[in-house]
TIRO-950094 format. One line per field, with one value per residue (C-alpha): residue in three letters; x, y, z. Coordinates in steps of 0.05 Angstrom, whole numbers. Layout:
% residues N
aa <- c(ALA, ...)
c1 <- c(X, ...)
c2 <- c(Y, ...)
c3 <- c(Z, ...)
This chain:
% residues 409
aa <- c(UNK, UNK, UNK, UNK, UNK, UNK, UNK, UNK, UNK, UNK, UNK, UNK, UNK, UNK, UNK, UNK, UNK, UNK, UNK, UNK, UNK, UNK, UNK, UNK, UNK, UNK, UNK, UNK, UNK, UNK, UNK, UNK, UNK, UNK, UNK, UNK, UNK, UNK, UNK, UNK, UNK, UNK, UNK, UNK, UNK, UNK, UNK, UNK, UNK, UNK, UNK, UNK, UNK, UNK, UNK, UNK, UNK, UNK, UNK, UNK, UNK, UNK, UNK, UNK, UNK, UNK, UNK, UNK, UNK, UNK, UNK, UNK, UNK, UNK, UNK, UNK, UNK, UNK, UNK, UNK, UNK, UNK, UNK, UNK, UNK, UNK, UNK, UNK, UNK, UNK, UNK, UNK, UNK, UNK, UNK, UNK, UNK, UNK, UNK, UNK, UNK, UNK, UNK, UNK, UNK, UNK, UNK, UNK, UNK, UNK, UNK, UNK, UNK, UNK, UNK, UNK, UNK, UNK, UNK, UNK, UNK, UNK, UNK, UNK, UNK, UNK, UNK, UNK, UNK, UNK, UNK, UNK, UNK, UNK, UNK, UNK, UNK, UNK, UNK, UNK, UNK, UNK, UNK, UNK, UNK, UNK, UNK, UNK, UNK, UNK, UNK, UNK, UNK, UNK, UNK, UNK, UNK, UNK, UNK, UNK, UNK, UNK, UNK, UNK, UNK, UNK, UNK, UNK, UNK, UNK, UNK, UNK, UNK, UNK, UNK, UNK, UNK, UNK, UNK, UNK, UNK, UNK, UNK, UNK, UNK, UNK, UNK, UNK, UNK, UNK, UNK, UNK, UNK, UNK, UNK, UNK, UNK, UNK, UNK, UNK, UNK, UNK, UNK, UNK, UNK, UNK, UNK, UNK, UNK, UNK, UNK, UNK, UNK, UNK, UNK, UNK, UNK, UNK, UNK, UNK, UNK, UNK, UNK, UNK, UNK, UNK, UNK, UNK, UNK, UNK, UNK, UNK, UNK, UNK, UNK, UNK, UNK, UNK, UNK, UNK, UNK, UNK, UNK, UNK, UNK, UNK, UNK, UNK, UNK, UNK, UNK, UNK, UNK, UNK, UNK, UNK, UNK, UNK, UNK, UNK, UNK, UNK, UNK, UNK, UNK, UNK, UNK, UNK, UNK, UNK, UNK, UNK, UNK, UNK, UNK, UNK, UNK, UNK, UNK, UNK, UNK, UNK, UNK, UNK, UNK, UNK, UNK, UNK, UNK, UNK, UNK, UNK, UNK, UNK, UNK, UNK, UNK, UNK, UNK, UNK, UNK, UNK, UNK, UNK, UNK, UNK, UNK, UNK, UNK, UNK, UNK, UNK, UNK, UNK, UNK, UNK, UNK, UNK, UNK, UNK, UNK, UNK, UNK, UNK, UNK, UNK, UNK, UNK, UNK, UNK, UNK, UNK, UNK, UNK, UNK, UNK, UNK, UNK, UNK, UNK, UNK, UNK, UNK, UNK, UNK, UNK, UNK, UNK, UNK, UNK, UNK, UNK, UNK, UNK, UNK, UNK, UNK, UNK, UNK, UNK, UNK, UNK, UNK, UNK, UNK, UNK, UNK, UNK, UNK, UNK, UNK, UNK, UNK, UNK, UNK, UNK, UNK, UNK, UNK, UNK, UNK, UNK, UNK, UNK, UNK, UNK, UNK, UNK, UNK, UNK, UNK, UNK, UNK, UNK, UNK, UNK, UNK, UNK, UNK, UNK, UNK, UNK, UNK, UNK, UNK, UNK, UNK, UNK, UNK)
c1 <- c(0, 30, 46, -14, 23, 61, 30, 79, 82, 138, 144, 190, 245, 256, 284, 349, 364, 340, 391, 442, 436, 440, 511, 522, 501, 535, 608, 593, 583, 641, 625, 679, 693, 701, 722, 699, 721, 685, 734, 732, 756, 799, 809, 816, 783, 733, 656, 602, 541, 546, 497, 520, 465, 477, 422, 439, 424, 378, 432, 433, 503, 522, 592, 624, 668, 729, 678, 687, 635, 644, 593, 601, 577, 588, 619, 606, 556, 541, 542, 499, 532, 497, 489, 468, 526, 565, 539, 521, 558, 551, 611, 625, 658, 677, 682, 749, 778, 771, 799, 785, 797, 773, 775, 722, 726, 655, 650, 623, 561, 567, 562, 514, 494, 448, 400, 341, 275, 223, 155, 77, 72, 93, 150, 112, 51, 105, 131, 59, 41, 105, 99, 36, 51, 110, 72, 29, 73, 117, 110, 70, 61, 137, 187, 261, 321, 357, 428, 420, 477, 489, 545, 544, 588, 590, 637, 658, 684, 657, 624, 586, 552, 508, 487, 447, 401, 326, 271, 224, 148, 124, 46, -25, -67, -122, -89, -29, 36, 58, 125, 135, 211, 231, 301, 361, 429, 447, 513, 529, 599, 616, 642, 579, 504, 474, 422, 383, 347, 293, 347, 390, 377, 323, 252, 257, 186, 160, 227, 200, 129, 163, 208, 147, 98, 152, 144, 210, 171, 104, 121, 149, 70, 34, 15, 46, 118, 115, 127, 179, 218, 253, 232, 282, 263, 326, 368, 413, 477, 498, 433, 373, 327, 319, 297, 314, 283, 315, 285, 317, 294, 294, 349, 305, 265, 287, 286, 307, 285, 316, 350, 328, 348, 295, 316, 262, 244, 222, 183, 157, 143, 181, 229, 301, 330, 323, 369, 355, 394, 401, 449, 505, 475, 406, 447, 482, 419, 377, 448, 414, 337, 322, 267, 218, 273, 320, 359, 402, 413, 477, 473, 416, 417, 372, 386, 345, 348, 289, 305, 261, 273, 229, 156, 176, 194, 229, 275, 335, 376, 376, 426, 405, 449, 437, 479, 456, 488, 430, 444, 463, 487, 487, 540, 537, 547, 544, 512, 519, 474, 488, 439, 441, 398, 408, 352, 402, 342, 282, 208, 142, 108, 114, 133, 76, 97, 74, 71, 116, 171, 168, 220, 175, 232, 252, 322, 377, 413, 347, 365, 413, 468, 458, 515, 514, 555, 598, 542, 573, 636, 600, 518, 506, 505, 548, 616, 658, 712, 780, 761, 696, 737, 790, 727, 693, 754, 775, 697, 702, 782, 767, 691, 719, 766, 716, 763, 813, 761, 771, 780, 803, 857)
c2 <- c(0, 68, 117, 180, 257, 276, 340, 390, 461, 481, 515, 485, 542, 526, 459, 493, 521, 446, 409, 455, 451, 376, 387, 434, 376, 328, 367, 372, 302, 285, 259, 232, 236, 167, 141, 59, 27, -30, -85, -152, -213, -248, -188, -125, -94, -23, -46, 1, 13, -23, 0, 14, 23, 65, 41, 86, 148, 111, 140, 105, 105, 78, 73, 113, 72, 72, 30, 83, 113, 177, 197, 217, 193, 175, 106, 54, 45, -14, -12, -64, -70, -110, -119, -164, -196, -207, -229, -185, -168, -121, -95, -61, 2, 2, 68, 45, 20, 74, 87, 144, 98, 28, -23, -73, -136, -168, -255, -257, -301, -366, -368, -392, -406, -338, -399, -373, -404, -428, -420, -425, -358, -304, -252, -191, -221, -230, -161, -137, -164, -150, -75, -70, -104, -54, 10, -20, -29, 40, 83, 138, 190, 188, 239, 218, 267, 268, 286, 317, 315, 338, 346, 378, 370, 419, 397, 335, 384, 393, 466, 466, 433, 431, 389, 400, 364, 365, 336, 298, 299, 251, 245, 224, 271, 252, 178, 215, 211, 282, 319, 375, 400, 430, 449, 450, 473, 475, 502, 518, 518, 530, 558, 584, 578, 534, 580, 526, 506, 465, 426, 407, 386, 340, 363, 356, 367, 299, 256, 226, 215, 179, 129, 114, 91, 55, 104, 81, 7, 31, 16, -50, -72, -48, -104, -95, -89, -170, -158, -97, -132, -204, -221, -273, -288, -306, -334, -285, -303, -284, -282, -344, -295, -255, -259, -220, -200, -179, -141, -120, -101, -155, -149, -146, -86, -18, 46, 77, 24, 16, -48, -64, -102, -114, -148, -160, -207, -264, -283, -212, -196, -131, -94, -80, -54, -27, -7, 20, 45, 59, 9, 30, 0, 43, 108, 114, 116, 168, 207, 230, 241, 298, 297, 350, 392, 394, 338, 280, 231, 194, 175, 149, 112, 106, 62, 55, 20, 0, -19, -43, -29, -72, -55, 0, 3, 63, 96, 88, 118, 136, 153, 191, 207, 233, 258, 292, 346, 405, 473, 528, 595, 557, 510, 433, 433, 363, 367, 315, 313, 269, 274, 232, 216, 187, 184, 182, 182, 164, 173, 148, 222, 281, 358, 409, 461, 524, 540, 587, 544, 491, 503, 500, 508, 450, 446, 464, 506, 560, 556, 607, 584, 560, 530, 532, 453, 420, 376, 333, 304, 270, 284, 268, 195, 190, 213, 246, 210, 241, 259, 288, 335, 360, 374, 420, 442, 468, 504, 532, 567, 584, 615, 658, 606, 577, 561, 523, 471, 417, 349, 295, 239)
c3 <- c(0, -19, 24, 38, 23, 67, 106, 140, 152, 121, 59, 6, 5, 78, 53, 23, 92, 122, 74, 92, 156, 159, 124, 180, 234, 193, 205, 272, 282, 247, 180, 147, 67, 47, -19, -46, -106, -127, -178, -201, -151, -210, -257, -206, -267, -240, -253, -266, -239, -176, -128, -56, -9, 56, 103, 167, 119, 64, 5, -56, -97, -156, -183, -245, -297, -254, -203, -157, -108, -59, 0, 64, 140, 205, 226, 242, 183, 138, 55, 23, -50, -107, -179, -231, -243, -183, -118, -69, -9, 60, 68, 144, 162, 244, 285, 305, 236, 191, 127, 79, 23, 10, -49, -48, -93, -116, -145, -214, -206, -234, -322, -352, -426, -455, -480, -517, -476, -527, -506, -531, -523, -565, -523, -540, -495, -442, -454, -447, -377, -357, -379, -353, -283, -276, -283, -232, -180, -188, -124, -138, -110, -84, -87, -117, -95, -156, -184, -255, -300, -385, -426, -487, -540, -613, -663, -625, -567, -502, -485, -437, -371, -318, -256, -201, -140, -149, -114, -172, -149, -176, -169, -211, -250, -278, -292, -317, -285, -270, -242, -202, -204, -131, -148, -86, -112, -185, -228, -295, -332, -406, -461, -493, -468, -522, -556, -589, -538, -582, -605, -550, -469, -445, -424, -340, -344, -377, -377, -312, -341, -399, -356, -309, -374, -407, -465, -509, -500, -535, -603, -584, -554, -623, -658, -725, -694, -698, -773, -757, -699, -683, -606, -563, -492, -463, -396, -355, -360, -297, -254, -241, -220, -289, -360, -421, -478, -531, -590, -658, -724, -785, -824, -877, -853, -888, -836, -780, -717, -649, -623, -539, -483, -428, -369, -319, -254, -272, -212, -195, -269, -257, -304, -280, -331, -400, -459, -528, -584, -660, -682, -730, -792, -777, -761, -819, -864, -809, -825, -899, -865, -839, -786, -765, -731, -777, -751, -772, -719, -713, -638, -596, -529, -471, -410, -359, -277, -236, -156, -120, -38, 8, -22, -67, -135, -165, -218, -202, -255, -330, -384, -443, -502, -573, -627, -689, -747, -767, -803, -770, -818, -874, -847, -813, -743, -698, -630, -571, -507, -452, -390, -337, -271, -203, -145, -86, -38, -50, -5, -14, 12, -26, -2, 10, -30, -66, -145, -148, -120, -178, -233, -299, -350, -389, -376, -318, -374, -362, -274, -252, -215, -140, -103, -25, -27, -66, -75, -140, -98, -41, -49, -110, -114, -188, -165, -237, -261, -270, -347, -323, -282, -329, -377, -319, -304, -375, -384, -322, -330, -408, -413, -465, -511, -558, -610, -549, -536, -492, -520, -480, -520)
């Protein structure tokens, strides 16, 4: 049973001044910055997208490509680390035995064979129910604390970015799924303000309304796609308790169609994860279409994680990325957008807050600046990598250098 709204008597732009002053309480009470790197047992290789759970402060981390998380808090304290394919593990942290830095090492599950399950009924039936089931059992209302993230690339360079914490409302109206946007701290670096704001960014506003209906899966439930797309119900390699379907266009099929992986619960009928993308083949032909704004698309991706915690079922992050040339002054330019989202706490109540304290523009690039923390090294849940950095770094030290881009070897 979800959770009723939450009723308090605060108004929302006291929680700014509450946040902070938990960071205040947190210094006080000696919170330590603490440093995790999760690797392979037999390789040592860094793995991505582990999730570390913090239970004593209900934060949710997940680990960047160098498998490396950052938060901080209080010891003792107790990280519950899983994903799909290793097993999972608590690892402890003791008041008395405390390091800054730790490497953790996770056991590949036991291989097995990807074996393609035959079955009397047709995958796009199971994708259905399974669809269906999971928009079902998503929390909502619920709020999701979120770290925002884009890079934006023009001409292959990097040239400007912005992240920032918000507080996703997400809530019913009129059977819709809606979002209010209650922003915390946000910052902006860059070269140059991207001025084509139709053209680049994602829409803050609806992206949350289009993870929570499976939107990118609609085409995929119409009944002609069984003529469009080849459907394989398959074995996780590394995991008993999940299926996958995966979904590509025939080879025979002319056009521009996506290729998806849909991993879901096979028990709770649930989906974990899903990825889409234009394959190569596909991209090179949308290369010579134009579409309605003026685009040609060389670059799509979308990925997806559910979690479920106990009784709820959330988001629990997304990656967005698309690439695409269009006209500008009579010339070709390329843009690249990469957004990404983390819910690094997550609540089944929502805020009581007033209208003029949601943010109703579409993307962080239209927010001015507000930094009280330095919220992206150890509140944001999606620590930067060293490249990340030197990229900030370069937009921040040369706002006036467009033609001294940054661009990493």
């Amino acid at each position: 049973m979800k959770a009723p709204q939450y009723s308090c008597f605060i108004a929302f732009q006291k929680i700014i001044f509450l946040w902070f002053g938990f960071a205040l309480s947190w210094v006080f009470s000696q919170q330590i910055e603490f440093e995790v790197q999760l690797v392979d047992e037999v390789t040592s290789e860094p793995i991505e997208e582990v999730v570390v759970k913090i239970p004593k402060s209900k934060q949710n981390l997940i680990s960047n490509t160098e498998g490396i998380v950052k938060f901080m808090a209080t010891p003792p304290l107790l990280l519950d680390i899983s994903h799909s394919s290793y097993k999972k593990k608590n690892f402890r942290i003791l008041a008395d035995k405390v390091s800054k830095k730790y490497v953790i090492a996770l056991t590949a599950n036991n291989r097995q064979l990807e074996e393609v399950i035959v079955t009397n009924r047709h995958p796009q039936e199971i994708l259905k129910e399974v669809v269906e089931n999971s928009k079902k059992k998503l929390d909502v209302p619920a709020t999701l604390r979120m770290y925002s993230r884009e890079f934006f690339k023009k001409n292959g360079a990097y040239t400007y970015y912005n992240d920032g914490l918000l507080n996703m409302q997400v809530f019913l109206q009129q059977k819709k799924v809606q979002t209010d946007i209650l922003l915390e701290q946000t910052r902006s670096v860059g070269i140059a303000v991207p001025t084509e704001r139709h053209l680049v960014g994602y829409d803050l506003n609806n992206i949350l309304s289009n993870y929570y209906t499976f939107k990118y899966l609609e085409d995929l439930l119409q009944l002609r796609a069984r003529k469009i797309y080849q459907y394989q119900l398959k074995l996780h390699p590394q995991s008993e308790d999940l299926y996958i379907l995966h979904i590509k266009p025939d080879a025979e099929i002319r056009g521009i169609w996506y290729e998806y992986w849909i991993v879901y619960h096979k028990k709770e009928r649930i989906i974990k994860e899903v990825k889409c993308f234009l394959p190569f083949d596909r991209a090179e032909i949308h290369q010579k279409t134009t579409d309605l704004n003026g685009r040609k698309l060389y670059k799509s991706y979308v990925k997806l994680n559910y979690q479920t915690e106990g009784s709820h079922y959330y988001l629990l992050n997304s990656v967005e990325e698309i690439g695409f040339t269009t006209k500008k002054e009579w010339k070709e330019v390329s843009m690249e957008v990469k957004n990404t989202l983390v819910t690094n706490k997550f609540s089944p109540k929502l805020f009581v807050y007033s209208d003029k304290n949601i943010f109703k523009e579409k993307s962080l690039i239209n927010a001015n600046s507000k930094v009280y923390t330095n919220f992206w090294e150890f509140d944001s849940g999606l620590s930067l990598t060293t490249e990340e950095q030197q990229v900030i770094e370069f937009l921040k030290n040369h706002p006036e250098r467009y033609s001294n881009v940054f661009q990493p070897q």
